[in-house]
MARLO-890901 format. One line per field, with one value per residue (C-alpha): residue in three letters; x, y, z. Coordinates in steps of 0.5 Angstrom, whole numbers. Each point is the difference from the previous one (the first is absolute). Layout:
N
rest <- (ALA, ...)
px <- (X, ...)
py <- (Y, ...)
pz <- (Z, ...)
//
This chain:
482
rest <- (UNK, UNK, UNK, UNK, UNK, UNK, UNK, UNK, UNK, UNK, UNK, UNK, UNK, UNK, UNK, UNK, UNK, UNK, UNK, UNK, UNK, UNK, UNK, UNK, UNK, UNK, UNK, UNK, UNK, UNK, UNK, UNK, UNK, UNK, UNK, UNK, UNK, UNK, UNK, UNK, UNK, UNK, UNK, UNK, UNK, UNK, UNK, UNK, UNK, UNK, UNK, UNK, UNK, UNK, UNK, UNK, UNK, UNK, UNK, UNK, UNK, UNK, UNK, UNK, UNK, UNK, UNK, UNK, UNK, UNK, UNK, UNK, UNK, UNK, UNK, UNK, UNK, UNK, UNK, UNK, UNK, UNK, UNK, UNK, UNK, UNK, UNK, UNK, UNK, UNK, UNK, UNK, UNK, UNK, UNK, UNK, UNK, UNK, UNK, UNK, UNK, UNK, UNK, UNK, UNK, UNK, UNK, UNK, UNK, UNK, UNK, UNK, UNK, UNK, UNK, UNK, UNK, UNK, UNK, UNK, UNK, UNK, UNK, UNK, UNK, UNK, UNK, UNK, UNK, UNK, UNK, UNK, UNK, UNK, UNK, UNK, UNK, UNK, UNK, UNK, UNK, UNK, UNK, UNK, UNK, UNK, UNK, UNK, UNK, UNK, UNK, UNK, UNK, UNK, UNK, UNK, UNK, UNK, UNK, UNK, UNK, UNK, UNK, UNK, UNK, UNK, UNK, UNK, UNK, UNK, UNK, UNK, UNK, UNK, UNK, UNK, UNK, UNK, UNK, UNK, UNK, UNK, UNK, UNK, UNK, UNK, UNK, UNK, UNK, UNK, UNK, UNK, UNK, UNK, UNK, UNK, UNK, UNK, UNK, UNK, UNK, UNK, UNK, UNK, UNK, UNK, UNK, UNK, UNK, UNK, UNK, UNK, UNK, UNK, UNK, UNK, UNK, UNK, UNK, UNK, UNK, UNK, UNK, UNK, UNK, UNK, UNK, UNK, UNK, UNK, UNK, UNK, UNK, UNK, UNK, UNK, UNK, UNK, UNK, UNK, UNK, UNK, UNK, UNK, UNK, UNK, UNK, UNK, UNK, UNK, UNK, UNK, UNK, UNK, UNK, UNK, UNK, UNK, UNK, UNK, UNK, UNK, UNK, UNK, UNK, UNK, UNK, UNK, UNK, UNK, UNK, UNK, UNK, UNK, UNK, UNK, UNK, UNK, UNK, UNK, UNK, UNK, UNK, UNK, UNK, UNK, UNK, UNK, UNK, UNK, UNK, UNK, UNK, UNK, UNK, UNK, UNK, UNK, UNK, UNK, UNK, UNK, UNK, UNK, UNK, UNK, UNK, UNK, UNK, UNK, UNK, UNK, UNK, UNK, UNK, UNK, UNK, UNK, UNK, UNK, UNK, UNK, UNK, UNK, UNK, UNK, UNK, UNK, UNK, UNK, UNK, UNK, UNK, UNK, UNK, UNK, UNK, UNK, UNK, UNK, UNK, UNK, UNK, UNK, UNK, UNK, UNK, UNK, UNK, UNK, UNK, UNK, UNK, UNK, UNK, UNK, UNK, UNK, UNK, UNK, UNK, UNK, UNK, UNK, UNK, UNK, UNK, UNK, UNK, UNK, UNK, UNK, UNK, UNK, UNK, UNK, UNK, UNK, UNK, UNK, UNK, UNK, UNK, UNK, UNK, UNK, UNK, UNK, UNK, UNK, UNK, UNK, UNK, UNK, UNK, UNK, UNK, UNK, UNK, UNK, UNK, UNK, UNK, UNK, UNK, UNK, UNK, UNK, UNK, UNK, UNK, UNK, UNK, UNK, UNK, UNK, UNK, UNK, UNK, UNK, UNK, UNK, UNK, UNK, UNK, UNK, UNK, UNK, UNK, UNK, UNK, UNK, UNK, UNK, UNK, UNK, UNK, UNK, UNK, UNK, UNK, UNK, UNK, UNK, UNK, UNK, UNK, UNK, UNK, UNK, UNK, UNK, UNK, UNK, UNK, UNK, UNK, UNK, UNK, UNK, UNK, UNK, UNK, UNK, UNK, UNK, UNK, UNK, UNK, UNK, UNK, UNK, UNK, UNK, UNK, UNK, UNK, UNK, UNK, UNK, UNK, UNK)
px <- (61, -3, 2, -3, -7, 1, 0, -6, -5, 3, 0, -7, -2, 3, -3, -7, 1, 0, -5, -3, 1, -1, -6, -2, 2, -4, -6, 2, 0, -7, -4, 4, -3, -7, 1, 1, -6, -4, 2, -2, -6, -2, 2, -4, 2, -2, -4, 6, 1, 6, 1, 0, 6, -2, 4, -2, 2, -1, -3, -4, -1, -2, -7, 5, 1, 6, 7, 1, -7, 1, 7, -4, -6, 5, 4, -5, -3, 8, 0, -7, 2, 7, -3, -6, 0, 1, -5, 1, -2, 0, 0, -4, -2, -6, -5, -6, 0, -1, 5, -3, -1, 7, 2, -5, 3, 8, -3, -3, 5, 6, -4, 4, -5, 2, -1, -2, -3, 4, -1, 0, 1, -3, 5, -4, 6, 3, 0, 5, 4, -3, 5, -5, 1, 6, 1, 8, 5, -5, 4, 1, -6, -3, 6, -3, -7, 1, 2, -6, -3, 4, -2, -7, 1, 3, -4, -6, 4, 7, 3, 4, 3, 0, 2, 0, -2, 0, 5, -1, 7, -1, -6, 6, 3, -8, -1, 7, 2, -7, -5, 5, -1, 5, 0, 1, -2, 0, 3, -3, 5, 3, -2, 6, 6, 7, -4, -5, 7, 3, -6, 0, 8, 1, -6, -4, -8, -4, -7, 3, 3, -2, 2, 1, 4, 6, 1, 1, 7, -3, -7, 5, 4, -5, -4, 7, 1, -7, 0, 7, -3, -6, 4, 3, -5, -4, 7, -2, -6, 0, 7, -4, -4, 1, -2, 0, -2, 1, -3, 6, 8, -1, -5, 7, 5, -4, -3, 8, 3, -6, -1, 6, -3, 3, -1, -7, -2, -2, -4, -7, -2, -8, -5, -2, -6, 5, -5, -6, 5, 3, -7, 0, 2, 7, 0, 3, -3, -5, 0, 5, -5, 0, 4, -3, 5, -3, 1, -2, 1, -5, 1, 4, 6, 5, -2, 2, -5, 2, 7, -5, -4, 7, 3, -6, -1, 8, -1, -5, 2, 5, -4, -3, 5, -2, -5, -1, -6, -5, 3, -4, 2, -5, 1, -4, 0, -4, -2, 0, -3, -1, 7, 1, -6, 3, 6, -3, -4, 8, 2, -6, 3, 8, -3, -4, 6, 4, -4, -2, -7, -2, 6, -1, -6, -1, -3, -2, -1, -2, -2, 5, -2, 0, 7, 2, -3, 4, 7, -1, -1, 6, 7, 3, -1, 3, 2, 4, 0, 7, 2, -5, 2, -3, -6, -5, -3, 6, 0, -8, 3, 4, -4, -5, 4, 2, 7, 2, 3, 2, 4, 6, 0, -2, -3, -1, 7, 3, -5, -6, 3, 7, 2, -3, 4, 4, -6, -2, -6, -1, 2, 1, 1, 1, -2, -5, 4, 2, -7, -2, 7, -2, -7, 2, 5, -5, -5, 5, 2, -3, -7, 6, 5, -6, -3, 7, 0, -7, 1, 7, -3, -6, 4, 4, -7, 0, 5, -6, -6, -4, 4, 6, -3, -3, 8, 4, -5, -1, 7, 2, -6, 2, 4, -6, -3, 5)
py <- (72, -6, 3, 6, -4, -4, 6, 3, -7, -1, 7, 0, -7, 1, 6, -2, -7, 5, 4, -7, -2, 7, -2, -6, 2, 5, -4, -6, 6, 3, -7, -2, 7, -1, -6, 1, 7, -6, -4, 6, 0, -7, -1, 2, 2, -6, 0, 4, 4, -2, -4, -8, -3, -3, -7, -3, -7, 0, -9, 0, -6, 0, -5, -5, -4, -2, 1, 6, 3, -4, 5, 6, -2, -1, 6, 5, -3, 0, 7, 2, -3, 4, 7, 4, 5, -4, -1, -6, 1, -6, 1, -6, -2, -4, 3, -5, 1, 5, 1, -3, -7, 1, 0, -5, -4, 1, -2, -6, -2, 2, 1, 6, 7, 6, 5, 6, 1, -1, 6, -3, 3, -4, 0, -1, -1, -7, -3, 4, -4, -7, -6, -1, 7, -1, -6, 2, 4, -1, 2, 7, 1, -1, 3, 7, -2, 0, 8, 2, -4, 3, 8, -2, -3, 7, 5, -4, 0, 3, -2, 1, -6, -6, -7, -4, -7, -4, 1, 6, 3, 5, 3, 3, 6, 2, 0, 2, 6, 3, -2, 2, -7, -3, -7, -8, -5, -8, -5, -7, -1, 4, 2, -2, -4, -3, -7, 2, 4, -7, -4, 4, 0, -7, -2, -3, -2, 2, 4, 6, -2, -3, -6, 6, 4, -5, -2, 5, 4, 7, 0, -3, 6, 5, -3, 1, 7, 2, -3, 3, 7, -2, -1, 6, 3, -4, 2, 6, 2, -5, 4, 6, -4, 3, -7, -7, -7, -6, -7, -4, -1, -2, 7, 4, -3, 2, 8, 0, -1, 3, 7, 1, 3, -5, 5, 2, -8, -6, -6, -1, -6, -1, -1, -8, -2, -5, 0, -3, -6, -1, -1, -6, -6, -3, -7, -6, -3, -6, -4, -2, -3, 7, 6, 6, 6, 7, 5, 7, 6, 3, -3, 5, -3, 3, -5, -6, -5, -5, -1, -2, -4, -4, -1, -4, -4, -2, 0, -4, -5, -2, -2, -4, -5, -2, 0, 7, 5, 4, 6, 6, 6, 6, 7, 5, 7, 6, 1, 8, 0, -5, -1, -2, -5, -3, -1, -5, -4, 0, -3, -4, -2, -2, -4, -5, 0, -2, -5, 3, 3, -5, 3, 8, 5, 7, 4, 7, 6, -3, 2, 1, -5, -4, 1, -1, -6, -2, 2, -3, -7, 1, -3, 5, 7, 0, 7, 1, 7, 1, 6, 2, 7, -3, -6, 2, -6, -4, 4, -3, -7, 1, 3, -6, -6, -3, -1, 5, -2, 6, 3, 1, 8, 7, 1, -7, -2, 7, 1, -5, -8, 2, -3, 2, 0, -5, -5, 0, 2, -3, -3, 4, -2, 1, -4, -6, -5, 4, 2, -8, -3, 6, -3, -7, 2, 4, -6, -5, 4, -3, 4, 2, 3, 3, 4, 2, 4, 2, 4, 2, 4, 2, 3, 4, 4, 5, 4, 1, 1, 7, 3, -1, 3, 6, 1, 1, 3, 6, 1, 0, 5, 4, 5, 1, 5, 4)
pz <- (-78, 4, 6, -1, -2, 6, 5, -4, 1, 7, 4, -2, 2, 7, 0, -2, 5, 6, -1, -1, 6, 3, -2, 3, 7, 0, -3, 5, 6, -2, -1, 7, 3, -3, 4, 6, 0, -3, 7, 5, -4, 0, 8, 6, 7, 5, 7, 3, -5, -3, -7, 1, -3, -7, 0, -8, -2, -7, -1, -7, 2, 8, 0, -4, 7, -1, 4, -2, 2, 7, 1, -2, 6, 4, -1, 1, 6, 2, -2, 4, 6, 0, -2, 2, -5, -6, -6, -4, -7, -5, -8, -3, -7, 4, -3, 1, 7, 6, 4, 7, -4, -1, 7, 1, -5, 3, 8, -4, -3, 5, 7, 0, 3, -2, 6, -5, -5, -8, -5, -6, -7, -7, -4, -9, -4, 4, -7, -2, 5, -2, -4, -4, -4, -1, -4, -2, 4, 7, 4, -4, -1, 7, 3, -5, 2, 8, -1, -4, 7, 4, -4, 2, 7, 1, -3, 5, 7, 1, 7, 4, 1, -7, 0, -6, 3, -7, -3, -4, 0, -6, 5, 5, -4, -1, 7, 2, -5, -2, 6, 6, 3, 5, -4, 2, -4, 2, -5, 0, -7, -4, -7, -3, 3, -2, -1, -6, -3, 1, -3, -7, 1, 0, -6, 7, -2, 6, 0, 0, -6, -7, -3, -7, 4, 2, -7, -2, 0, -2, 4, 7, -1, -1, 7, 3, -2, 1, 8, 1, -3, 6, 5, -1, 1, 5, 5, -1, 1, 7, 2, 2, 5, 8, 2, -3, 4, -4, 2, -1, 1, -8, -2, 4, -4, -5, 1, 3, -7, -3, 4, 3, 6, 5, 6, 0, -2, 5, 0, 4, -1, -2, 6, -1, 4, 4, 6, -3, -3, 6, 4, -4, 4, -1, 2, -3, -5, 0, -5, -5, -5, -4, -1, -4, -3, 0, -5, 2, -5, -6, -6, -4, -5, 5, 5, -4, 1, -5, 4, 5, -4, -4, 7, 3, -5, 0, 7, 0, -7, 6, 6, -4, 0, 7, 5, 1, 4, -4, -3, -1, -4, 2, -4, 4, -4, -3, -7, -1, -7, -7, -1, 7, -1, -7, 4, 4, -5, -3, 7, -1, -6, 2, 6, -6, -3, 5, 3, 7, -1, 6, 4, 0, 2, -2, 5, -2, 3, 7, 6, 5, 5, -6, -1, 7, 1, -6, 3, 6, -3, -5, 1, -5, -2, -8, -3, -7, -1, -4, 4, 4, 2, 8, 0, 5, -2, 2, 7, 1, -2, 5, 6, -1, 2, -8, -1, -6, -7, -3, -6, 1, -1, 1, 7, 2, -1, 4, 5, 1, 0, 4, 6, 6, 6, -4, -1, -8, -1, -6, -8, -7, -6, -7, -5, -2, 2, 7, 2, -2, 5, 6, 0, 1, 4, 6, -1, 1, 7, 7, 2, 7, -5, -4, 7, 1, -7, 0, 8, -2, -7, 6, 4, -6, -2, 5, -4, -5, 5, 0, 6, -3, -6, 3, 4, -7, -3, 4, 2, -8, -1, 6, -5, -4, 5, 3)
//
């Protein structure tokens, strides 16, 4: 009798699921052929009479001005240079401005030319992919509100060709599956990775990961489950890209074990503006009176500028002992919003407490010349990003004649501070104690043996120049067009 009830509620279920499921093919293949009459409505024929090639980047942030924007100007213009009927097409929730301030601000900021016009899409639900929406589960609800941005992205524009350049992955099977669209994507990091499975797994305290959380045995596994269940589905939805650069030898590893797409996965690395640093005069230093240690990187928690802090006032508390030059501590960054600027003032504050107000200088949002000038009169370049999934802030360190002290992980570990020709190029640390005991170390050095790391780590930049850039990148895009 059991049985009989069993297969009484089960060949109806199964019988209902397929027609379900017949249901949801057909419904996706008729939104995909709307599209697509959609796509035939909304291109026309160019000059020749042929349709231009339609390249989309989906960059909701694209007058940002940071790295990433800096990888977008160059991959256009890459891709302008190569091809000629090729439209380059960019979604951006930039509304407050026009599209030809926005390419004025990327040669502003970059000194990169277009050689053609950009189309540019204003997106209106950008906020569906703030942070600041969603206050619990963030990396969900962004995840979901980058679909809803996506939807509207493709409705306004369907290309041809789509290239998510800010990490979008949830965007990919949209573009792919009902747009029609040979996909690419460049992955500065990603969403997820095995080290924040780590983080919650061994009850680790970080930024991304609250004090309330690693106490409790009941909300550390929930978290656990939630970021395996979005792994999972984080691999899925990148796996179905035709085409994925990533930015480091420790992004690789990770998109590798994520997305299981090793064949169609290689590493670009980002343009750095290596040229402008390295026309800064390498020459040895003059004076031994005072040293100065530049720090550049926006001031976000990620970037751990109380270690930088702590670990001078160590530094410091021990040259005290002797007769020592002026030490200077300059912390160059941008502030985006209100948070950051509290940030600050909380910097400001740990200075006090640890005596060495007099020692360390803010310097925000700076003009580049300014910058320069700070760098060129610099003996080191201090970067404490804990895996930073590649440090272009490292590279510029670099280029302009500082010896580097970097942490020891993530892109400056694997790709950047590594011998070159068999010469070191640089330091890594780790620690409080480890970054105060490098530091000694580099100004205890002869200003000889300074000269020799600061050319070996000159010379090993060009890896990273824009014409190493343009290289990689067209030879990984190169299956998107055929």
């Amino acid at each position: 009798a059991c049985f009989r009830l069993l297969c009484s509620l089960l060949i109806p279920a199964l019988f209902l699921s397929g027609i379900l499921c017949v249901c949801v093919v057909v419904l996706l293949w008729g939104i995909r052929f709307w599209i697509q009459q959609r796509k035939k409505q909304l291109t026309s024929a160019g000059r020749d009479g042929k349709r231009p090639l339609l390249v989309a980047f989906f960059h909701p942030y694209c007058n940002a001005g940071g790295g990433g924007e800096r990888v977008l100007w160059c991959a256009i213009r890459t891709l302008q240079k190569k091809y000629r009927n090729v439209t380059c097409v960019v979604y951006t929730g930039d509304r407050g401005v026009t599209g030809e301030e926005i390419v004025e601000g990327a040669f502003r900021r970059f000194s990169i030319k277009l050689t053609h016009p950009v189309k540019f899409v204003f997106l209106e639900k950008r906020y569906l992919v703030e942070a600041s929406l969603y206050p619990h589960f963030t990396l969900l609800g962004q995840s979901l509100g980058s679909v809803f941005l996506g939807w509207e992205a493709l409705l306004k524009c369907v290309p041809d060709i789509y290239i998510d350049s800010m990490g979008y992955a949830f965007t990919l099977p949209l573009f792919k599956y009902l747009g029609g669209c040979h996909v690419g994507c460049y992955v500065h990091y990603p969403t997820i990775s095995a080290d924040m499975l780590s983080v919650v797994r061994n009850h680790d305290t970080k930024f991304n990961n609250a004090a309330f959380i690693t106490n409790s045995l009941l909300f550390s596994r929930f978290k656990l489950v939630y970021y395996y269940f979005f792994a999972f589905m984080y691999g899925l939805v990148g796996s179905c890209s035709d085409v994925i650069m990533v930015n480091s030898s420790w992004t690789l590893n990770h998109i590798l074990s994520l997305w299981r797409a090793g064949a169609c996965t290689s590493i670009v690395y980002p343009p750095c503006d290596v040229q402008t640093f390295l026309d800064i005069p390498l020459e040895a230093e003059k004076s031994t009176c005072e040293y100065s240690i530049v720090s550049i990187g926006q001031f976000r928690p990620e970037k751990d500028h109380p270690l930088q802090i702590r670990a001078f006032a160590k530094l410091l508390k021990e040259k005290r002992l002797g007769q020592q030059p002026l030490l200077k501590l300059i912390l160059i960054g941008g502030c985006r919003n209100q948070q950051d600027e509290e940030r600050v003032d909380n910097l400001k504050h740990l200075c006090e407490e640890l005596g060495v107000s007099n020692n360390v200088t803010f310097r925000i949002n700076i003009p580049f010349e300014e910058l320069k000038r700070h760098l060129a009169e610099a003996t080191i370049g201090l970067h404490t990003m804990w895996n930073e999934h590649f440090g272009i802030g490292v590279v510029e360190c670099m280029a302009a004649g500082t010896v580097i002290l970097a942490h020891n992980s993530g892109g400056p570990k694997l790709d950047i501070v590594v011998p070159f020709e068999g010469h070191i190029t640089g330091f890594l640390a780790e620690n409080e104690d480890s970054y105060a005991e490098r530091m000694a170390h580099i100004l205890s050095l002869s200003p000889e043996k300074r000269l020799e790391i600061r050319e070996n780590a000159r010379r090993s930049v060009h890896r990273f120049s824009d014409q190493h850039f343009e290289e990689t990148f067209l030879l990984s895009v190169e299956p998107l067009f055929k």
